[in-house]
C-alpha positions in Angstrom: 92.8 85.6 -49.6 92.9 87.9 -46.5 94.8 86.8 -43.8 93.7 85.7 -40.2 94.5 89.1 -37.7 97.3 88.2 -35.8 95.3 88.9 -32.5 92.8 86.0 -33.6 95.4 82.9 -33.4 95.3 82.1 -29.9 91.8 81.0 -30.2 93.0 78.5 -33.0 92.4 74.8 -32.6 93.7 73.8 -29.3 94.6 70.6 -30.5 97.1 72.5 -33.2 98.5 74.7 -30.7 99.5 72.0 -27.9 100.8 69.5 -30.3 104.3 70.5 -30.5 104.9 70.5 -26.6 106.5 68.0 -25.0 104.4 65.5 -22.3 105.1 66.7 -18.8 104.8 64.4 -15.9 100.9 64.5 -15.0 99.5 65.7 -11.8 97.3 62.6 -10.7 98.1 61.4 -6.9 96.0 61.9 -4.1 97.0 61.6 -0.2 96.4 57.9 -0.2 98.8 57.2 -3.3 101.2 59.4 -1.1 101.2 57.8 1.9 100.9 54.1 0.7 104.2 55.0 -1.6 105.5 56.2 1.8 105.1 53.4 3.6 106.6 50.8 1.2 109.4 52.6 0.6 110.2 53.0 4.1 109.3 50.1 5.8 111.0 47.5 4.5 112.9 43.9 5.0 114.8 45.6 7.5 112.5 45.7 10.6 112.7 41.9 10.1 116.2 41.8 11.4 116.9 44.3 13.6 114.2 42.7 15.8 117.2 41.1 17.6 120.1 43.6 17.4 118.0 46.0 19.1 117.0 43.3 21.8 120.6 42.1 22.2 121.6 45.9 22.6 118.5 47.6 24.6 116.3 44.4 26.1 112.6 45.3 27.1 113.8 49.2 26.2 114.4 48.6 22.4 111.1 49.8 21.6 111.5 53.1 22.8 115.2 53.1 20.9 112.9 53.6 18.0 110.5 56.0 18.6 113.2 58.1 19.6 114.8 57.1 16.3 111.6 58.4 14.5 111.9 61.9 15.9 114.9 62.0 15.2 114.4 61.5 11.8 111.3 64.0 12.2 113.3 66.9 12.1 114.8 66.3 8.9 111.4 65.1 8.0 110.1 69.3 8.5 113.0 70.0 6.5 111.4 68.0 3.1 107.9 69.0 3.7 109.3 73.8 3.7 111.3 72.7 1.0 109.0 70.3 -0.9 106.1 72.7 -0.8 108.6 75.5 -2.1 109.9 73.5 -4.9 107.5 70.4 -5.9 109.5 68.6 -8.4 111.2 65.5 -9.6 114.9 65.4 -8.3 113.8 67.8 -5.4 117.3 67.6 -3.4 119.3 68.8 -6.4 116.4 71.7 -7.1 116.8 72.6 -3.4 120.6 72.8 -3.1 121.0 74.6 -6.3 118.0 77.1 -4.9 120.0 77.5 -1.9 123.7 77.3 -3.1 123.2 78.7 -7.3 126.1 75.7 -8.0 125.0 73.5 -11.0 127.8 70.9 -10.4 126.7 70.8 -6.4 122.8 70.1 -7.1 123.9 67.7 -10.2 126.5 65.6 -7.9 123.8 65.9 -5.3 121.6 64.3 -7.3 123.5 61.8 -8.8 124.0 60.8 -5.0 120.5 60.3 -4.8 120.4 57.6 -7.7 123.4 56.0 -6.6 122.0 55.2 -3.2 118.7 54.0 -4.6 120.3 52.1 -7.2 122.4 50.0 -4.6 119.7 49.7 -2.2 117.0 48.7 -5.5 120.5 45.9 -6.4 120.7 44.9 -2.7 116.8 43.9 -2.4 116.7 42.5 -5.8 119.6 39.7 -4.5 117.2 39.5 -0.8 114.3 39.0 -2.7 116.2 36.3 -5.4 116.9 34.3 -2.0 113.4 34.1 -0.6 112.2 33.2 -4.1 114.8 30.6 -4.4 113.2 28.8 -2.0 110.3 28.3 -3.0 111.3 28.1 -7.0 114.6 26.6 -7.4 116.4 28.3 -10.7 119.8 30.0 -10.9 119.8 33.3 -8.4 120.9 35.2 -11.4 117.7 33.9 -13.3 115.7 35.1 -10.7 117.3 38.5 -10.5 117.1 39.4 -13.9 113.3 37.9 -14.0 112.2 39.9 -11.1 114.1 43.4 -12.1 112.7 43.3 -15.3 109.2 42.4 -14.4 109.1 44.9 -11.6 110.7 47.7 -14.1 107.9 46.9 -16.6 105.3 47.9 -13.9 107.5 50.9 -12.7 107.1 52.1 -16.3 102.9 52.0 -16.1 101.4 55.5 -15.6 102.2 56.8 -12.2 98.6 56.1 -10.6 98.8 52.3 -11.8 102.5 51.7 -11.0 101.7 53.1 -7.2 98.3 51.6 -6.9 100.1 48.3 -7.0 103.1 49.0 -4.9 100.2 50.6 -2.8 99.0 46.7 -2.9 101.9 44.9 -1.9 102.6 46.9 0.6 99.4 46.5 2.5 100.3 43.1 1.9 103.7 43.8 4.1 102.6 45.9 6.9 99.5 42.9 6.8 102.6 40.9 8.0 103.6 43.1 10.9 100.0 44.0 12.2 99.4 39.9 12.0 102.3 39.9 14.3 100.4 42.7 16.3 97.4 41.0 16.8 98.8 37.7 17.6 100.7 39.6 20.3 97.3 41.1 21.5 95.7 37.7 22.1 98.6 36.6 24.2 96.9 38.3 27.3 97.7 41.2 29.7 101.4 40.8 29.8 101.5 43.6 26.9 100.1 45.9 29.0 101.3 44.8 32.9 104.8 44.9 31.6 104.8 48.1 30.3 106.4 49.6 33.3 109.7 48.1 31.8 110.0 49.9 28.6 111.4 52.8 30.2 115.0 52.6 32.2 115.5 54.2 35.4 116.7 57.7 35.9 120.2 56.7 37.1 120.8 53.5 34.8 123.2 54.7 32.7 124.4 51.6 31.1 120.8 51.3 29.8 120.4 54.8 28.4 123.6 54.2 26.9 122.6 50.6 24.9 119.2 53.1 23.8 121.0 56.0 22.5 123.0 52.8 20.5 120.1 51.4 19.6 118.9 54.4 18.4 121.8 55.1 16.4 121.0 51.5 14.6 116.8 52.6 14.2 117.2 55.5 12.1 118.4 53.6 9.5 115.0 51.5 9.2 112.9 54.9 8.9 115.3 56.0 5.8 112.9 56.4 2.8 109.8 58.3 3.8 112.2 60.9 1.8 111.6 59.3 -1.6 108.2 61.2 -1.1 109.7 64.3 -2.0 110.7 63.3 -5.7 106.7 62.4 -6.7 105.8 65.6 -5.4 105.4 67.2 -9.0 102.7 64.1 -9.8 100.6 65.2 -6.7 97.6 67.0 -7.3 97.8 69.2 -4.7 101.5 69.1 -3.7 101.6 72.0 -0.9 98.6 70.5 1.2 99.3 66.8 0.5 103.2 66.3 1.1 104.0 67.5 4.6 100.7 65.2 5.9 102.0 62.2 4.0 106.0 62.6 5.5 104.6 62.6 8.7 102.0 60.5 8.9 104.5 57.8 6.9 107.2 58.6 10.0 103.8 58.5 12.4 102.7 55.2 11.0 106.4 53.2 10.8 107.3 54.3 14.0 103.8 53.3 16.1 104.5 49.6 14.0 108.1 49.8 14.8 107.4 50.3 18.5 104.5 47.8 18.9 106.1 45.1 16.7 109.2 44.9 18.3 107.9 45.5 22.0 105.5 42.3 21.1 108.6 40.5 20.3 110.7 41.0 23.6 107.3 40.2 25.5 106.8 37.0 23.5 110.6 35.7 23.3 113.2 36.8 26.0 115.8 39.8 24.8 118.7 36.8 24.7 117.1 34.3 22.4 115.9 36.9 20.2 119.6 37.9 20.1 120.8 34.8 19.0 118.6 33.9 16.3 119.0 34.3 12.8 115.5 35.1 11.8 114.2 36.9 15.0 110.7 38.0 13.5 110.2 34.4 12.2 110.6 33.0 15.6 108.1 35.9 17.5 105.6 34.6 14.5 106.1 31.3 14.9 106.0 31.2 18.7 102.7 33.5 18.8 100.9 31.9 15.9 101.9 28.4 15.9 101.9 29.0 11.9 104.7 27.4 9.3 107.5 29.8 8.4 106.8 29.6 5.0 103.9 32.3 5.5 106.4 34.7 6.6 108.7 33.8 3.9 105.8 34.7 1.5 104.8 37.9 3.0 109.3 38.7 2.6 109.1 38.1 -0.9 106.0 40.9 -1.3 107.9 43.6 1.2 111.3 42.6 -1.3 109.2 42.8 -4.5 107.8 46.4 -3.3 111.3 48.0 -2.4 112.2 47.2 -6.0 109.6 49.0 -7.6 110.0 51.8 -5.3 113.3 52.5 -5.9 112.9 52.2 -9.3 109.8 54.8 -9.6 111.8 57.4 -7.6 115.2 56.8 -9.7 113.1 56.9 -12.9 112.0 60.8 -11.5 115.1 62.0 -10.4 116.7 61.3 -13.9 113.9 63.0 -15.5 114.4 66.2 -12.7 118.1 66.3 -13.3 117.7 66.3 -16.7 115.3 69.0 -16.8 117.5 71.2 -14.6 120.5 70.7 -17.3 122.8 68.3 -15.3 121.6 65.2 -17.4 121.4 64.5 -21.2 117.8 65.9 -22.4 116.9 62.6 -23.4 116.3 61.5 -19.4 113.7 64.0 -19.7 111.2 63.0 -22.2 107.8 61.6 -21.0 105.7 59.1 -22.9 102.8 60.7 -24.0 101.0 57.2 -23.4 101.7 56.5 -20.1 102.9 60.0 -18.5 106.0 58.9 -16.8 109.7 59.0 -17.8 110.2 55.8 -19.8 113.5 56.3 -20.7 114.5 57.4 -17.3 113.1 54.7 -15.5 114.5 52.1 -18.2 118.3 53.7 -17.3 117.5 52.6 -13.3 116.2 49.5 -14.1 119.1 48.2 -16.3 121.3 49.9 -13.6 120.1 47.7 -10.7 120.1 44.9 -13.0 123.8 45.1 -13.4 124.7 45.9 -10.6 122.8 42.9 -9.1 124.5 40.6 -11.5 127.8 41.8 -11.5 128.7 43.6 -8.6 129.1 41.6 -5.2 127.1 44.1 -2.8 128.9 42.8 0.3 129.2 46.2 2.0 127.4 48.5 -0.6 124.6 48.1 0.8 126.0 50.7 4.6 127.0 53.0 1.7 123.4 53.5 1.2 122.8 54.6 4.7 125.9 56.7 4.3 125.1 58.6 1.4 121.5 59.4 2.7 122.9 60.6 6.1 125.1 63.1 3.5 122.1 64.0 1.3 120.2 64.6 4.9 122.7 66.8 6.3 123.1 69.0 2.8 119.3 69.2 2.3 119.3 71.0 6.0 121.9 73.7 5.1 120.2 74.5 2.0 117.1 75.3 4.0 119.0 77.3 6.4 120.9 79.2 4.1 117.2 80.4 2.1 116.2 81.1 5.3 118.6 83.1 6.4 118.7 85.5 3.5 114.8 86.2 3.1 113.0 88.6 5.1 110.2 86.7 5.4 108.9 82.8 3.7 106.5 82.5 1.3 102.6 82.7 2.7 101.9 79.7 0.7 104.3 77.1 2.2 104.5 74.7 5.0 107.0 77.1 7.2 108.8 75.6 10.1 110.7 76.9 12.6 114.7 77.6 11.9 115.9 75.6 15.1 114.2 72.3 13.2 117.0 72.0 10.6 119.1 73.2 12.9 118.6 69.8 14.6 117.9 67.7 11.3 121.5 69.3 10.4 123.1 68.0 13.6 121.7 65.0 13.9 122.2 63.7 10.5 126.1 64.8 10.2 126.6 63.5 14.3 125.4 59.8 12.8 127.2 60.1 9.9 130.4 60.9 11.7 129.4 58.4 14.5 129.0 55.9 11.3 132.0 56.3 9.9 134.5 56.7 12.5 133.0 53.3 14.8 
């Protein structure tokens, strides 16, 4: 029998010559996907109690405490989108220190930092949500827990598209909650706008700029998150044109709710009584709408349930990176071909935030969260400065930005984490 010419095997059947590689993570999420994952992981419970910290610190100015907040955070936010669009992949902090530093045990431990901050934060909401469930279904907490973790980590292992697309829902659902808040605010009258005037201190008060620049300090830890968009960059279709607009118009979009939501509630309820209450957002809904708490609860229990799946689709993906770059066991790194996503991955954070939940009290974990992002912020800034500094010129296919912004996203993120730790 005469043999096929070697030249002629390429053009076998396709089917043959594909079936021994592995599934890869699959390319299928548009803008939208993008910027509704961005916006439930970054708006979260949180906005629901700092309402009255920020009035007790800042008054009628706490509103511009966090827009400032949110630029802030910007810089850092130009930092992601250079680096994303350089390197779109799963673990993308790890993939961008080791580009900039060439130390495997730096962008592994870097990484690792990444899951251990989403893991606590993922256990932390898991035990928030438990309690607002708990009231309206009385089990054992640690029923609840382990019902919700395991149900929400059954979704988080759906295909990428379907797992987002309903976090995309329940998080409509949450920022539905804050815009009702909105509107109710808007049919209160003219005071919104007459009072304006007062959101801005004087020149010479320098007692007020002082409690903003501390209320500040406390706002940038509701806008950490939009981050998380970085490590689904290798599932976008179109990774260098759609991650830099979904960063900022996640940052654009949580600070303009941020600002009108909490501006609403020191117009409806004076600064003082929102400082002493225990559920400050509750009370501006309840005094605007007239409405039973138990709405609220409800609409708590969606923005809880969201942050779990969240976390756990962004832990699932920087297992699978980490893996892929050699710092993890190969096994993190296998996709199911039926679904597209890393299974076994996203199985290891789900069972991770599960025992943790359970196990571990999280009394104080939950500031290490802030803490270790602040450290991830500041090293993802020198990494872009140091491949900037030793190339003559960027790439012409990436979002560039200047060198001064993580200049700034350097200094600002390693001032508040000093500021942080030494209070």
């Amino acid at each position: 029998m005469t043999k096929m010419p070697a030249r002629r095997r390429p053009f076998g059947n396709k089917k043959e010559m594909t079936s021994q590689d592995p599934p890869k993570l699959i390319r299928s999420l548009t803008l939208p996907h993008a910027i509704l994952y961005g916006l439930g992981v970054t708006i979260g419970a949180g906005i629901y109690v700092l309402v009255g910290v920020a009035a007790a610190r800042s008054g009628m100015h706490a509103p511009l405490a966090f827009l400032i907040a949110a630029v802030v955070m910007g810089m850092t936010a130009g930092t992601f989108a250079e680096l994303g669009t350089r390197l779109p992949v799963a673990a993308s902090e790890a993939a961008y220190v080791q580009a900039a530093f060439h130390r495997k045990w730096l962008s592994g431990a870097t990484g690792l930092l990444v899951v251990a901050a989403a893991t606590i934060s993922g256990a932390t909401i898991s035990v928030g949500s438990a309690s607002y469930i708990g009231v309206f279904l009385p089990l054992p907490a640690a029923w609840i827990i382990a019902g919700v973790v395991l149900a929400m980590g059954a979704i988080a292992c759906l295909s990428a598209v379907q797992s987002i697309s309903f976090a995309g829902v329940m998080t409509v659902v949450e920022i539905g909650g804050l815009i009702l808040i909105v509107a109710a605010g808007a049919f209160e009258g003219s005071s919104l706008v007459s009072r304006l005037p007062e959101l801005w201190p004087s020149p010479g008060d320098l007692g007020a700029w002082t409690g903003v620049a501390q209320t500040s300090l406390l706002a940038v830890f509701a806008f950490i998150g939009f981050e998380h968009l970085v490590n689904i960059s290798e599932e976008m279709k179109h990774p260098l044109r759609t991650l830099p607009w979904a960063l900022f118009i996640t940052l654009g979009v949580t600070a303009l709710l941020y600002a009108a939501v909490v501006w609403i509630a020191v117009v409806a309820v004076p600064p003082a009584e929102l400082a002493r209450s225990p559920a400050p957002l509750a009370l501006v809904f309840q005094r605007l709408t007239g409405l039973p708490l138990s709405i609220l609860g409800v609409i708590a229990i969606v923005a809880t349930v969201n942050g779990i799946i969240v976390h756990m689709i962004m832990i699932g993906r920087v297992l699978y990176g980490l893996a892929h770059q050699g710092s993890l066991p190969a096994l993190l790194g296998k996709v199911n071909a039926g679904s597209g996503t890393p299974m076994v991955a996203t199985l290891f954070g789900v069972g991770a935030i599960l025992v943790l939940a359970l196990a571990v009290p999280l009394t104080g974990l939950a500031e290490w969260t802030s803490r270790l992002t602040l450290g991830i912020f500041a090293l993802v800034n020198l990494a872009l400065l140091r491949i900037k500094a030793r190339e003559l010129s960027p790439p012409s296919s990436v979002f560039v930005v200047p060198m001064w912004v993580p200049v700034a996203g350097l200094l600002t993120a390693s001032s508040l984490l000093l500021i942080d730790l030494f209070r």
